[in-house]
gemmi code that builds the backbone of each chain (N, CA, C; Angstrom):
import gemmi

chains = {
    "A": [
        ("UNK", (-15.318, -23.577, 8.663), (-14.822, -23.013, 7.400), (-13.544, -22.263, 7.657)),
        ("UNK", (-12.502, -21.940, 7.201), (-11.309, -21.502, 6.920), (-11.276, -20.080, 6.501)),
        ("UNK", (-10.914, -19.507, 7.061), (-11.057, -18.094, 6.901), (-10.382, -17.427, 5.833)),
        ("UNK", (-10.503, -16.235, 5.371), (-9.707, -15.315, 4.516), (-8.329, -15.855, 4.789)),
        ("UNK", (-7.431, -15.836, 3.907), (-5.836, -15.946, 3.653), (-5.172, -15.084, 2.798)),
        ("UNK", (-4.042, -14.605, 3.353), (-3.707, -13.431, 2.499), (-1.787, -13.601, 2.405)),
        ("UNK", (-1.269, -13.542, 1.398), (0.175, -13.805, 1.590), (0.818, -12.664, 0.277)),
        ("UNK", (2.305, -12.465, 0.597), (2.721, -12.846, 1.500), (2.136, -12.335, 2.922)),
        ("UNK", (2.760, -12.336, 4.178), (2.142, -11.782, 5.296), (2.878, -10.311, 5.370)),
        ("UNK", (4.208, -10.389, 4.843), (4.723, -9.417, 5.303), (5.726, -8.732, 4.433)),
        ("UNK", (6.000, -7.577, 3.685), (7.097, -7.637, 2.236), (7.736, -6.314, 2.414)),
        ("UNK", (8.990, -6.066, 2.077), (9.770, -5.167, 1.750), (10.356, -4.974, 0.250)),
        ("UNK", (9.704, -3.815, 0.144), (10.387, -3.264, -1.554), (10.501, -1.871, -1.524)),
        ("UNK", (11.316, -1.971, -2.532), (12.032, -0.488, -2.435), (11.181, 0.323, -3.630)),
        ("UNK", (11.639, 2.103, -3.521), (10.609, 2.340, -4.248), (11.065, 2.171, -6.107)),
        ("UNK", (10.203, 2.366, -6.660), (9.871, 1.698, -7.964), (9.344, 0.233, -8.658)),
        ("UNK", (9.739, -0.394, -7.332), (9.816, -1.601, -7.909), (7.734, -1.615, -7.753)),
        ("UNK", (7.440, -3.004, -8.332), (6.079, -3.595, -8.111), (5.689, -4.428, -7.586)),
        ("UNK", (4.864, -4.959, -7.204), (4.198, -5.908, -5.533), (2.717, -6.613, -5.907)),
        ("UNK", (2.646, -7.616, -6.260), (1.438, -8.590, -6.278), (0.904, -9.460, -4.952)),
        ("UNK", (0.049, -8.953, -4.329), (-0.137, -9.448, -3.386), (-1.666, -10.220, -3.710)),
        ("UNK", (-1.915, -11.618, -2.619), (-2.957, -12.514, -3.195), (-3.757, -12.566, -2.166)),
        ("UNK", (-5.212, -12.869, -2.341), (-6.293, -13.293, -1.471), (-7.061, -14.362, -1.777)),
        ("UNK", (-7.217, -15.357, -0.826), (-8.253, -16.395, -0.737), (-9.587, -15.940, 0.058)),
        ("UNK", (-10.475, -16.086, -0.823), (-11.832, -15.437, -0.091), (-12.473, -17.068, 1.198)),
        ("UNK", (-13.110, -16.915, 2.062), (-13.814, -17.940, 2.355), (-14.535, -18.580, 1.163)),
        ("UNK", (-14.398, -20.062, 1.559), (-15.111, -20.642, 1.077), (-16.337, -20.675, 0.405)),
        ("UNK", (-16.845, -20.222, -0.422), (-18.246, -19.852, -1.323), (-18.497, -18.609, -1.468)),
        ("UNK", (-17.678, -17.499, -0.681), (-17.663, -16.491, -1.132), (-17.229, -15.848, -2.220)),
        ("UNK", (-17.940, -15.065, -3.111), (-17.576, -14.508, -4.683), (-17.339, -13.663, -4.708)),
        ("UNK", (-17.032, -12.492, -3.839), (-16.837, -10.670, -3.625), (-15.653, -11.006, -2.539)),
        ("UNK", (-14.635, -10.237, -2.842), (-13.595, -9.418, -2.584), (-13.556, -8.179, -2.294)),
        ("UNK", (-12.820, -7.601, -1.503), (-12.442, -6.505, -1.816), (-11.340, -6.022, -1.073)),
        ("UNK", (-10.580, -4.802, -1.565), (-9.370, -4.611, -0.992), (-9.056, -3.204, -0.117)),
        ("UNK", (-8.658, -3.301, 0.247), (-8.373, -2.051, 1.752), (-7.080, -1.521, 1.930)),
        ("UNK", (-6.929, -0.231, 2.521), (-5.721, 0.062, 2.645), (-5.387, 0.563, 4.087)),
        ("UNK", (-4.706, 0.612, 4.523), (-5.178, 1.201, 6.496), (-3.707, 1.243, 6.668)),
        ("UNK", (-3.703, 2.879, 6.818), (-2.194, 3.940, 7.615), (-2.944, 4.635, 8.870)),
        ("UNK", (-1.467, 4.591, 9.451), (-1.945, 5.312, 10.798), (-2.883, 6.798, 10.441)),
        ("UNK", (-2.591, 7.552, 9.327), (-2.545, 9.228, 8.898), (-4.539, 8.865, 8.586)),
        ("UNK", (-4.333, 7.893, 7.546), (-6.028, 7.790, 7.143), (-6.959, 6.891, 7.240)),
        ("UNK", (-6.303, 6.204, 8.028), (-7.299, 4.984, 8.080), (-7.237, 3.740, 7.434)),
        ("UNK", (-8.544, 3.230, 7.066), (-9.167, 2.174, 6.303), (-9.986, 2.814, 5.170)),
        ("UNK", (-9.009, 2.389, 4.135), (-9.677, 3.261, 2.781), (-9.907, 1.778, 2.048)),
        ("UNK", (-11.301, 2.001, 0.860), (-11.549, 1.043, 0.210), (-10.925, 0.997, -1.052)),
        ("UNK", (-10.037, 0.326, -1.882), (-8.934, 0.067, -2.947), (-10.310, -0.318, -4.170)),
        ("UNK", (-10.762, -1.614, -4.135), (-11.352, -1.408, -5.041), (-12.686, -3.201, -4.187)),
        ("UNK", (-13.689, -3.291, -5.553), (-14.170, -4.817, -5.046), (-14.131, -5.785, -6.241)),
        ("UNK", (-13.750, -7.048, -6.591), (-14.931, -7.918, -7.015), (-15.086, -8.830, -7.029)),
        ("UNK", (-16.259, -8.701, -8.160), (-17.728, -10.108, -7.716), (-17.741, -10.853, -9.271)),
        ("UNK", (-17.412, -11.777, -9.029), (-17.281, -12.922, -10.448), (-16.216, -12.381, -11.475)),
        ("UNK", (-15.214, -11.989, -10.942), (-14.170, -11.834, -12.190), (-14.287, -10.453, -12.456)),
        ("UNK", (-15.528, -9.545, -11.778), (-15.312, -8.297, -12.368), (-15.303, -7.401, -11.412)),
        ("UNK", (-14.574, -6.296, -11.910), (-14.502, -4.944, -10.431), (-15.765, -4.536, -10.641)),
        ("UNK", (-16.609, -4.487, -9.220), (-17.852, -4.065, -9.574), (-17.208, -2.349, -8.991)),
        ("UNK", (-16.742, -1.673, -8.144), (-16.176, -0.736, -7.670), (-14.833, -0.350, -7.036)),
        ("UNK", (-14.440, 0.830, -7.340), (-13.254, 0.897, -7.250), (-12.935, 2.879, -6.411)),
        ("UNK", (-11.868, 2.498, -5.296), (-11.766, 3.991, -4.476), (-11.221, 4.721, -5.137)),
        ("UNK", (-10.596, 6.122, -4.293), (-10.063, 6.959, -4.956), (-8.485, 6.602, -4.818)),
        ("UNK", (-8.059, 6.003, -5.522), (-6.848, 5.446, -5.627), (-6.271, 5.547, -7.018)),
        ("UNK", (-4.624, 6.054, -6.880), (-4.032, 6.396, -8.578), (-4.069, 4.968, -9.286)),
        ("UNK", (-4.079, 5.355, -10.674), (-4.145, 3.541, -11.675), (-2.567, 2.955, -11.335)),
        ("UNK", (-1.764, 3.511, -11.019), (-0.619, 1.865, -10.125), (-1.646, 1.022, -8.933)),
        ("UNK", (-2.726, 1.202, -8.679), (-3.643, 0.302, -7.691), (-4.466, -0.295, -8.973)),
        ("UNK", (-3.815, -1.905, -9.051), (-4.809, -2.815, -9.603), (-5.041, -3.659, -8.866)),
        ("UNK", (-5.985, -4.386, -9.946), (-6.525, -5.593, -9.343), (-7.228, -7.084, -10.336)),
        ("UNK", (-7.506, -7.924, -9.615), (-8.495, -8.679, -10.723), (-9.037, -10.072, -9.901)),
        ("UNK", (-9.461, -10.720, -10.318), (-10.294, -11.659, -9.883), (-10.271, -13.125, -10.535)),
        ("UNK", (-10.170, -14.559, -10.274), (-9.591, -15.389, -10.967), (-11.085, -16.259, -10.830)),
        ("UNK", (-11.212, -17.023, -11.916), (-12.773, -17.903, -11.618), (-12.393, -18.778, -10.107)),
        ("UNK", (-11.797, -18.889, -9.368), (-12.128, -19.731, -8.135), (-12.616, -18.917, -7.135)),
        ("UNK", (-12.369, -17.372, -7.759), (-13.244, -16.440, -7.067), (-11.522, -15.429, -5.480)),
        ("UNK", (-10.756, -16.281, -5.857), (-8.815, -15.511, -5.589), (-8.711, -14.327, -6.259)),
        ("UNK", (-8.339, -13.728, -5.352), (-8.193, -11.977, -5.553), (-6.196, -11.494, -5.583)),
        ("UNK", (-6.152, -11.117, -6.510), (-4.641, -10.803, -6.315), (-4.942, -8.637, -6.397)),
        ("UNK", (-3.813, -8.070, -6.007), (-3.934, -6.638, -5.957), (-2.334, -5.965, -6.196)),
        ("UNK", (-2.126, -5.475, -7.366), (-0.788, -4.828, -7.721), (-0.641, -3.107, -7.778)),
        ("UNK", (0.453, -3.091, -6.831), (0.699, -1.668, -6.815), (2.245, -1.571, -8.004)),
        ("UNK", (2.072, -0.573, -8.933), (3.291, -0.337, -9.518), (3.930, 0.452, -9.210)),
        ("UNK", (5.184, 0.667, -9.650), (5.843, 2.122, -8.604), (5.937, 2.705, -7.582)),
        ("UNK", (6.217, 1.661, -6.836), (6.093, 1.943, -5.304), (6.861, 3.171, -5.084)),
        ("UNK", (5.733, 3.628, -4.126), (6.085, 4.836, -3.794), (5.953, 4.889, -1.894)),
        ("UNK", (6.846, 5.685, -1.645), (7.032, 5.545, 0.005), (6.006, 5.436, 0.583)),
        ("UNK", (4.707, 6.563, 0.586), (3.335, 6.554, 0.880), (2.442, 5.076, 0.526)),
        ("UNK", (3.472, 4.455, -0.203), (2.300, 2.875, -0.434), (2.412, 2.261, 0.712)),
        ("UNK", (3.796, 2.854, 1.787), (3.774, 1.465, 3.325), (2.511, 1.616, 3.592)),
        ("UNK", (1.788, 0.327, 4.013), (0.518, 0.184, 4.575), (0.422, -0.952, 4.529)),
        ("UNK", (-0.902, -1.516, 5.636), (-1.488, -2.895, 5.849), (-2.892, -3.079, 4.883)),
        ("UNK", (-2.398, -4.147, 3.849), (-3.431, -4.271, 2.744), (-4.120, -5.178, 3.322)),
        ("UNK", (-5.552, -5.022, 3.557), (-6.542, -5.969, 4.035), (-7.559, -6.148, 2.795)),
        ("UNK", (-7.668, -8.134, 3.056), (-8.470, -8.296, 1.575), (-9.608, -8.738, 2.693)),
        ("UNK", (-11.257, -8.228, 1.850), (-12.213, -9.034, 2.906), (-13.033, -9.787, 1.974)),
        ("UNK", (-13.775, -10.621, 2.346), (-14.326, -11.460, 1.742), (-16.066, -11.227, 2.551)),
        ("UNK", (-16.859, -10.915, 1.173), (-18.532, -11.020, 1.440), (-19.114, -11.774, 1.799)),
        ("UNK", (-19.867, -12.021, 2.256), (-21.610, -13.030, 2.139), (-22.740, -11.912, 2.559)),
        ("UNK", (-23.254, -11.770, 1.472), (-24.262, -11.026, 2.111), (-23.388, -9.314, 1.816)),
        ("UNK", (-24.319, -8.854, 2.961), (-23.734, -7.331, 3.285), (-22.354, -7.375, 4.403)),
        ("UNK", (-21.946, -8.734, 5.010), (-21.003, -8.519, 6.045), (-19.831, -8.861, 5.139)),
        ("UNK", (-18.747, -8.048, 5.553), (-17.447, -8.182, 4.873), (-16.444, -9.106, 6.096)),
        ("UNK", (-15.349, -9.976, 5.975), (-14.878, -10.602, 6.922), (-13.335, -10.540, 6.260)),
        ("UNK", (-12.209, -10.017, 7.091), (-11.016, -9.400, 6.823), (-9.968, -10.959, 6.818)),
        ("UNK", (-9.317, -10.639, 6.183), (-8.226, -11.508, 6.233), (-7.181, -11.062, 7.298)),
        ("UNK", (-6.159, -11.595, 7.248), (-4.652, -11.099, 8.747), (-4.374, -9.711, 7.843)),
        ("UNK", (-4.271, -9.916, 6.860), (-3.376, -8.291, 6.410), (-2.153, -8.507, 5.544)),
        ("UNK", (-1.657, -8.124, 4.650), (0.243, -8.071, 4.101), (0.414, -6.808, 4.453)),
        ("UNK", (1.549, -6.936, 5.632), (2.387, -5.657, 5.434), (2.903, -5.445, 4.435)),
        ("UNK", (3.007, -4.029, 3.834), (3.840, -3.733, 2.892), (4.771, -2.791, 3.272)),
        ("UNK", (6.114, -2.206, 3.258), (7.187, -1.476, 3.875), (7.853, -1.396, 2.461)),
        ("UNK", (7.475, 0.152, 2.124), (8.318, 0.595, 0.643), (9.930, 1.702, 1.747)),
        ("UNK", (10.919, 0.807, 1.211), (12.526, 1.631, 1.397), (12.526, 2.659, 0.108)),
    ],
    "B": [
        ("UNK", (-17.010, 17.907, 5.516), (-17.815, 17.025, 7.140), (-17.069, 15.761, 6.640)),
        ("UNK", (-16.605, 14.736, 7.574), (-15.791, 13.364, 6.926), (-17.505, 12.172, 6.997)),
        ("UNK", (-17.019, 11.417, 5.920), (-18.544, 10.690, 5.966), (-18.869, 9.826, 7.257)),
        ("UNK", (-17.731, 9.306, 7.977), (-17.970, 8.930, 9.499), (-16.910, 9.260, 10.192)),
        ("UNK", (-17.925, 9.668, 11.437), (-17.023, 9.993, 12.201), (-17.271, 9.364, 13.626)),
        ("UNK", (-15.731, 9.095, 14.523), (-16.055, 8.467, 15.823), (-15.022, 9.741, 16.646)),
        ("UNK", (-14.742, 9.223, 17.844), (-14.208, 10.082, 18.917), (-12.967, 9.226, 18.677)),
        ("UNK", (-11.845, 10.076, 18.748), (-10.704, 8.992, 18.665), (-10.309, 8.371, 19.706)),
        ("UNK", (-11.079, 8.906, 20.952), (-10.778, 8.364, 22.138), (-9.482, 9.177, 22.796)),
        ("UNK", (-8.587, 8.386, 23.714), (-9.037, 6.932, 24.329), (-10.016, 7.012, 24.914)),
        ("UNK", (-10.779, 6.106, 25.077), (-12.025, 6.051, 26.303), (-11.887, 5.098, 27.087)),
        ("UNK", (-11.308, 5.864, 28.318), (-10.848, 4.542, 29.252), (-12.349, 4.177, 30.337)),
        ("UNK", (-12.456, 3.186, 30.560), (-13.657, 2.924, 31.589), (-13.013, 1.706, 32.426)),
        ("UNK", (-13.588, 1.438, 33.810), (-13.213, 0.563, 34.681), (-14.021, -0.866, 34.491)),
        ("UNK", (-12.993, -1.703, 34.651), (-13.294, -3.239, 34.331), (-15.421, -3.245, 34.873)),
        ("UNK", (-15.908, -4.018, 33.952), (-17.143, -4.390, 34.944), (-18.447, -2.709, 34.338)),
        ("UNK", (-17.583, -1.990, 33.657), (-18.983, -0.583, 33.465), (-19.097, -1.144, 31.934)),
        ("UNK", (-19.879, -0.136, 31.777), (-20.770, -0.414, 30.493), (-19.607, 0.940, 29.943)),
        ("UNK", (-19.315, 0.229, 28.473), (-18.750, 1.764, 27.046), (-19.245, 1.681, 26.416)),
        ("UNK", (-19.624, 2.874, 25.774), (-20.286, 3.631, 24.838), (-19.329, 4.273, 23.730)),
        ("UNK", (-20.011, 3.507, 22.503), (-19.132, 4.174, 21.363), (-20.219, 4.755, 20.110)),
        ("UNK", (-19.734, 5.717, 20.077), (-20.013, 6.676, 18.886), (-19.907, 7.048, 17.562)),
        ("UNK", (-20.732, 7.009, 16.448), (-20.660, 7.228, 15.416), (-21.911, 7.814, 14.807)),
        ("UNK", (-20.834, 8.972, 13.840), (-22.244, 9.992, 12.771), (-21.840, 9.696, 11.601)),
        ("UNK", (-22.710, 9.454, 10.374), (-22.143, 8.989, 9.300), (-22.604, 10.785, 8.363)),
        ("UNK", (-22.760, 10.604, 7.485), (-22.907, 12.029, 6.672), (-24.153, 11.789, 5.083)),
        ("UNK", (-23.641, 10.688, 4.882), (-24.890, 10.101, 3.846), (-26.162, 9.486, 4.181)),
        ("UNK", (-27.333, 10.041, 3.663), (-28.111, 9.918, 4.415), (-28.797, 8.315, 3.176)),
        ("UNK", (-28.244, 7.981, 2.406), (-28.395, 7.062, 1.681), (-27.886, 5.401, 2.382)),
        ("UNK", (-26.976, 5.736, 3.290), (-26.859, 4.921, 4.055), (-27.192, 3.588, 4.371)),
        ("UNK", (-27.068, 2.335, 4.177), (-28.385, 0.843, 4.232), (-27.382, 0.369, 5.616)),
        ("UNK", (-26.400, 0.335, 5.790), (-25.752, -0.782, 6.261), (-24.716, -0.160, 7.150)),
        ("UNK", (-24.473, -1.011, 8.609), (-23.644, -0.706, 9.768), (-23.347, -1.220, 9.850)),
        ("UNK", (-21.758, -1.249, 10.369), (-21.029, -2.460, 11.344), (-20.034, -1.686, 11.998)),
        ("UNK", (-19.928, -2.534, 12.985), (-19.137, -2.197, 14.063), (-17.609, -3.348, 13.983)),
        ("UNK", (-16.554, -3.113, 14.026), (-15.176, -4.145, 13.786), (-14.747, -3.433, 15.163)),
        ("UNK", (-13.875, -4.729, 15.594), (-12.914, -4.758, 16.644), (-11.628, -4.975, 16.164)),
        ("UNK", (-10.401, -3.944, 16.409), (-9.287, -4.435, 16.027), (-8.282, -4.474, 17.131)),
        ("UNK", (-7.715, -5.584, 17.295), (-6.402, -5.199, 18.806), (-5.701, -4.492, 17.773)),
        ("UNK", (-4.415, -4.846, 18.442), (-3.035, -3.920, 17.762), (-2.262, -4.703, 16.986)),
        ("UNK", (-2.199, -4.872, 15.887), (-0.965, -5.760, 15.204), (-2.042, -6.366, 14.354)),
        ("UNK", (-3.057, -6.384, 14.298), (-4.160, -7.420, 14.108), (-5.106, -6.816, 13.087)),
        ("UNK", (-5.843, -7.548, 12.630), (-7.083, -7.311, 11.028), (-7.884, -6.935, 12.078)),
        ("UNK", (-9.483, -6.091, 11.756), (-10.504, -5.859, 11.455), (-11.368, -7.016, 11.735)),
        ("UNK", (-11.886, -7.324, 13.154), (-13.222, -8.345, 13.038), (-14.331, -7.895, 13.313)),
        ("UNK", (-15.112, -8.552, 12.518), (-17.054, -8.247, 12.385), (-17.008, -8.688, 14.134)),
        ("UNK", (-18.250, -7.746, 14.530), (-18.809, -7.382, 15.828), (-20.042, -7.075, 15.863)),
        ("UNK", (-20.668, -6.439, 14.929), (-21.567, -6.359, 15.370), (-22.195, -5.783, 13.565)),
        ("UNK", (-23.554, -6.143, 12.785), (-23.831, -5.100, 11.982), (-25.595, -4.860, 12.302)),
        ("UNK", (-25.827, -3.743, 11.490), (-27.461, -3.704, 12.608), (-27.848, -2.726, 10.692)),
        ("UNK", (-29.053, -3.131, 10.334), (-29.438, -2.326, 9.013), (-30.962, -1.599, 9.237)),
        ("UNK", (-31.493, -1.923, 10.271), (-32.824, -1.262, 10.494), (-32.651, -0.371, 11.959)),
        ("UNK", (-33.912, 1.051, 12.144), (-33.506, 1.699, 13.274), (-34.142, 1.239, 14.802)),
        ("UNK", (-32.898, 1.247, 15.419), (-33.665, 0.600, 16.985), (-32.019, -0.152, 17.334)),
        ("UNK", (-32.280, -1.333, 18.453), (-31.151, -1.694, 19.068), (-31.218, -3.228, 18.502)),
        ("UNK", (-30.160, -3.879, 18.492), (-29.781, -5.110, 18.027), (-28.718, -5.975, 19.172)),
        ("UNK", (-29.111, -6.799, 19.779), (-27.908, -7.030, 21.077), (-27.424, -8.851, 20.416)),
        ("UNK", (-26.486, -8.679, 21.023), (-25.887, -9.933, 20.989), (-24.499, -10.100, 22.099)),
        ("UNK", (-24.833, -10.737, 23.251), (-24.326, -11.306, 23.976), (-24.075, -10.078, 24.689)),
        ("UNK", (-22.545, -9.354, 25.004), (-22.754, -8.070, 25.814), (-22.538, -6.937, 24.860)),
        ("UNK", (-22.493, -7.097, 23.686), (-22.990, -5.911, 22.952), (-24.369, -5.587, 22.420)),
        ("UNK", (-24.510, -4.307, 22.215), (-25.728, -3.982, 21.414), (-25.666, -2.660, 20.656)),
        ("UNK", (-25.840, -2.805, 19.319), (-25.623, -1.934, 18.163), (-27.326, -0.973, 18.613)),
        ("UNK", (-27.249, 0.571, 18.142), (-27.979, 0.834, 18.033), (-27.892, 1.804, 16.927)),
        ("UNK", (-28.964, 2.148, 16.003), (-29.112, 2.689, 14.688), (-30.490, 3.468, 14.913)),
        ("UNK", (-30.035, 5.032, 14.649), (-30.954, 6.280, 14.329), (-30.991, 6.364, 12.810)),
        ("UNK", (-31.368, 6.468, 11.897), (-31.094, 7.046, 10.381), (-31.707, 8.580, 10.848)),
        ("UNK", (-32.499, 9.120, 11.298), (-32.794, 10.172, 11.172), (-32.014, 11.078, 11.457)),
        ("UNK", (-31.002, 10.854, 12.741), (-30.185, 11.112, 13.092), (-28.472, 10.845, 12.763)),
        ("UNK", (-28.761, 10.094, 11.603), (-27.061, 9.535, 11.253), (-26.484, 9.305, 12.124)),
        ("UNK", (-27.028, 8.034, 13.546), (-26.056, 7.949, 14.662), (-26.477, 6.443, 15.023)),
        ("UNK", (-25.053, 6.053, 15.074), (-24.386, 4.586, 15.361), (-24.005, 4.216, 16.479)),
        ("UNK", (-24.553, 3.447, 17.439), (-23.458, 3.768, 18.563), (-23.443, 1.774, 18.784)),
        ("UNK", (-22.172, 1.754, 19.875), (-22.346, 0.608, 20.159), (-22.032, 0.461, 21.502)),
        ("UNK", (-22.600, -0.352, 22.611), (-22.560, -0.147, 24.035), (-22.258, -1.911, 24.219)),
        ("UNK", (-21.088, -1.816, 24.982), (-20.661, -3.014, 25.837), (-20.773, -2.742, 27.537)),
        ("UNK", (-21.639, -4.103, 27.396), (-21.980, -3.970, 28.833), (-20.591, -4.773, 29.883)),
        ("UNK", (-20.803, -4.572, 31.076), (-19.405, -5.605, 31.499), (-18.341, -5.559, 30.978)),
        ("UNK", (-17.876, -4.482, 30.741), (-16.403, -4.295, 29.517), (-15.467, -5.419, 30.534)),
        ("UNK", (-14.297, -5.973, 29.904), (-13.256, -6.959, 30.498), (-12.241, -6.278, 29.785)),
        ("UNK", (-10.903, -6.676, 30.325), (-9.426, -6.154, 29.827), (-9.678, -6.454, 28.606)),
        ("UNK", (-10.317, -7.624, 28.065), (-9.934, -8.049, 26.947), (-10.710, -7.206, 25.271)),
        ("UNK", (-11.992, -6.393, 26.224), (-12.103, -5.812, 25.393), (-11.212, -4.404, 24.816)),
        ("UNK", (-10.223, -4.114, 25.509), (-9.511, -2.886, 25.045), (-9.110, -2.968, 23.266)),
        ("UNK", (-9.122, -2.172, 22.541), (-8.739, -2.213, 21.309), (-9.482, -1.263, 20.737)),
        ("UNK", (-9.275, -1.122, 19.483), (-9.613, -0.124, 18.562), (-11.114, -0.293, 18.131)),
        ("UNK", (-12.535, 0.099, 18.094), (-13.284, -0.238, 17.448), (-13.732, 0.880, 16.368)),
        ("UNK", (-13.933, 0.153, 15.619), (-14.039, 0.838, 14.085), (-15.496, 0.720, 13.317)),
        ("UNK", (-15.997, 1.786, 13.350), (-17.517, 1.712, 12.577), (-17.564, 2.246, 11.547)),
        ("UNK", (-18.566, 1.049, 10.573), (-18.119, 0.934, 9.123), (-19.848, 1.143, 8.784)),
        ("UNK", (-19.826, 2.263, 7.606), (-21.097, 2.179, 7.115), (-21.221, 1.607, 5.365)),
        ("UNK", (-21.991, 1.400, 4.436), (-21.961, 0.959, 3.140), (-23.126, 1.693, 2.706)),
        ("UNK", (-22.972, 2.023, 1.204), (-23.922, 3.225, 0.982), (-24.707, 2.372, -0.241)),
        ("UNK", (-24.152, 0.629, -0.191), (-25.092, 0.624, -1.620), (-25.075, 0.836, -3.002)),
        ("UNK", (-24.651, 1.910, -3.163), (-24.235, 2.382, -4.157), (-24.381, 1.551, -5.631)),
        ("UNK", (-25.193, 1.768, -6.691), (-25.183, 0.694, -7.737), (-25.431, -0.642, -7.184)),
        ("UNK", (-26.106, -0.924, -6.240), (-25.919, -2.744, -5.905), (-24.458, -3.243, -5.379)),
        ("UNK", (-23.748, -2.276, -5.507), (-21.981, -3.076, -4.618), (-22.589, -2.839, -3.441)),
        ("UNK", (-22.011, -3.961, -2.893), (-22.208, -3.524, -1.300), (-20.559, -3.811, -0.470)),
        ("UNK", (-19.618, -3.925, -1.476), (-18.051, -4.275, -1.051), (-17.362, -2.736, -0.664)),
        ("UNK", (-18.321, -1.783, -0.898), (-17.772, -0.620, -0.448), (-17.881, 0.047, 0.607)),
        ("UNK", (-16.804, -0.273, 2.133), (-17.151, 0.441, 3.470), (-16.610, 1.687, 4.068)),
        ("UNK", (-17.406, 2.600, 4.396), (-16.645, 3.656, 4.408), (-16.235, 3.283, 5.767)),
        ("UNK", (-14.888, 3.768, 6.734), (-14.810, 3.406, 7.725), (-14.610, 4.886, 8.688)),
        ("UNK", (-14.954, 4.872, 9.830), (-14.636, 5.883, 10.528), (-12.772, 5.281, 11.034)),
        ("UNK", (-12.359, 6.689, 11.642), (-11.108, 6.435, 11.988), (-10.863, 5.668, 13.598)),
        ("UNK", (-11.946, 5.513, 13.565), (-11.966, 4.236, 15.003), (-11.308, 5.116, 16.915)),
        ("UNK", (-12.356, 4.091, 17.523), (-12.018, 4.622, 19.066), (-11.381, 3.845, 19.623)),
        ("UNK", (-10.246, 4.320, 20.450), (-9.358, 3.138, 21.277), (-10.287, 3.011, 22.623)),
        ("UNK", (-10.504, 1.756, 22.864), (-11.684, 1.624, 24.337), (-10.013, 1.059, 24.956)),
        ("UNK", (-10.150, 1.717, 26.578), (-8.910, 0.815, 27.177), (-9.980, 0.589, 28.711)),
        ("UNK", (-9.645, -0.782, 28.993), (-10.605, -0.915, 30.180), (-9.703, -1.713, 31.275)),
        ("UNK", (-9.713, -0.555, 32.190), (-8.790, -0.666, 33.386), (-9.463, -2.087, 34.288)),
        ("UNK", (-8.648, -2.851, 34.900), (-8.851, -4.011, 35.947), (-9.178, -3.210, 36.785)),
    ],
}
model = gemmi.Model(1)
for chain_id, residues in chains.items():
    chain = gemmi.Chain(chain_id)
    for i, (resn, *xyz) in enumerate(residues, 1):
        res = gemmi.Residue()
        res.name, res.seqid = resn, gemmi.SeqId(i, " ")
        for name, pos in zip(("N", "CA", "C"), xyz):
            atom = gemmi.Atom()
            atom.name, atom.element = name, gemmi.Element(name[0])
            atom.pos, atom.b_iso = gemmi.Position(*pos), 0.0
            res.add_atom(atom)
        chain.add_residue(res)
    model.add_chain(chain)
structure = gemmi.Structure()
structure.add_model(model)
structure.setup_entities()
């Protein structure tokens, strides 16, 4: 099976602008979810979901969206980039209780 | 109190010993463990997850889980260069039936000398 895919891999935007970044879950998997990981805090959870709907969502301001497409593709938009958004967005994909990470999009707000 | 916590390390050990890694979580609601390996530059891979208390092994690791104790640990036996990297222990609280929500500790750098 073909693992998580996540693009672009790697993006530069300056601040204000906005950033749609996409996820392919494995194959038959229906849960998503999205991550955020800086050197300062870690691996924080952005939000999840499961059939089109956010079943949960972190402590993150509303410029962190998200949504879910019926093939079960996860896209995640930050608006207003703000310097503090540089980070490695990791999308993971469920079965079960195990979550399985995709490579990551860098993001690098100028 | 942070809801998990590990040693940030480094924890260096010599090629061939057994490492020991550490984790206390803070919710005692707790269902679910895992342990991720990350090199440097690189995603988050599943390693190990263990949901009942006692030890769980697979190949030269083995997860072990206290709930009474809120303590996670994970022990590689035969460490190799190749295990050096960040490991990161992730707990899930359940919460409403999501289970997409992991809290993560801020992870231990294992470096294992030749």
């Amino acid at each position: 099976k073909a693992g998580v895919t996540q693009t672009p891999r790697y993006l530069i935007k300056t601040r204000g602008q906005q950033v749609t970044l996409s996820c392919s879950p494995i194959s038959g998997h229906r849960s998503v979810s999205w991550y955020q990981q800086t050197p300062g805090q870690g691996l924080q959870f952005l939000f999840e979901y499961f059939s089109e709907t956010q079943r949960n969502k972190g402590n993150f301001p509303g410029r962190f969206s998200g949504r879910q497409f019926s093939n079960s593709r996860s896209e995640m938009n930050v608006s207003t980039l703000e310097l503090g958004d540089s980070a490695l967005y990791l999308c993971a994909s469920r079965q079960g209780a195990e979550q399985y990470f995709g490579p990551g999009t860098r993001l690098t707000v100028t | 109190q942070k809801e998990v916590e590990q040693n940030s390390g480094p924890l260096s050990v010599p090629e061939g010993a057994i490492a020991s890694l550490n984790c206390t979580y803070s919710d005692r609601g707790s269902q679910s463990f895992f342990w991720y390996r990350q090199y440097s530059g690189k995603s988050p891979e599943l390693i190990m997850s263990i949901y009942s208390n006692g030890d769980k092994e697979d190949g030269r690791f083995t997860a072990q889980l206290n709930k009474a104790s809120q303590y996670v640990s994970l022990l590689i036996r035969d460490s190799q260069p190749s295990d050096s990297a960040t490991y990161l222990c992730a707990v899930n609280r359940n919460y409403g039936g999501s289970q997409g929500n992991l809290i993560f500790g801020k992870g231990t750098k294992l470096s294992v000398k030749p």
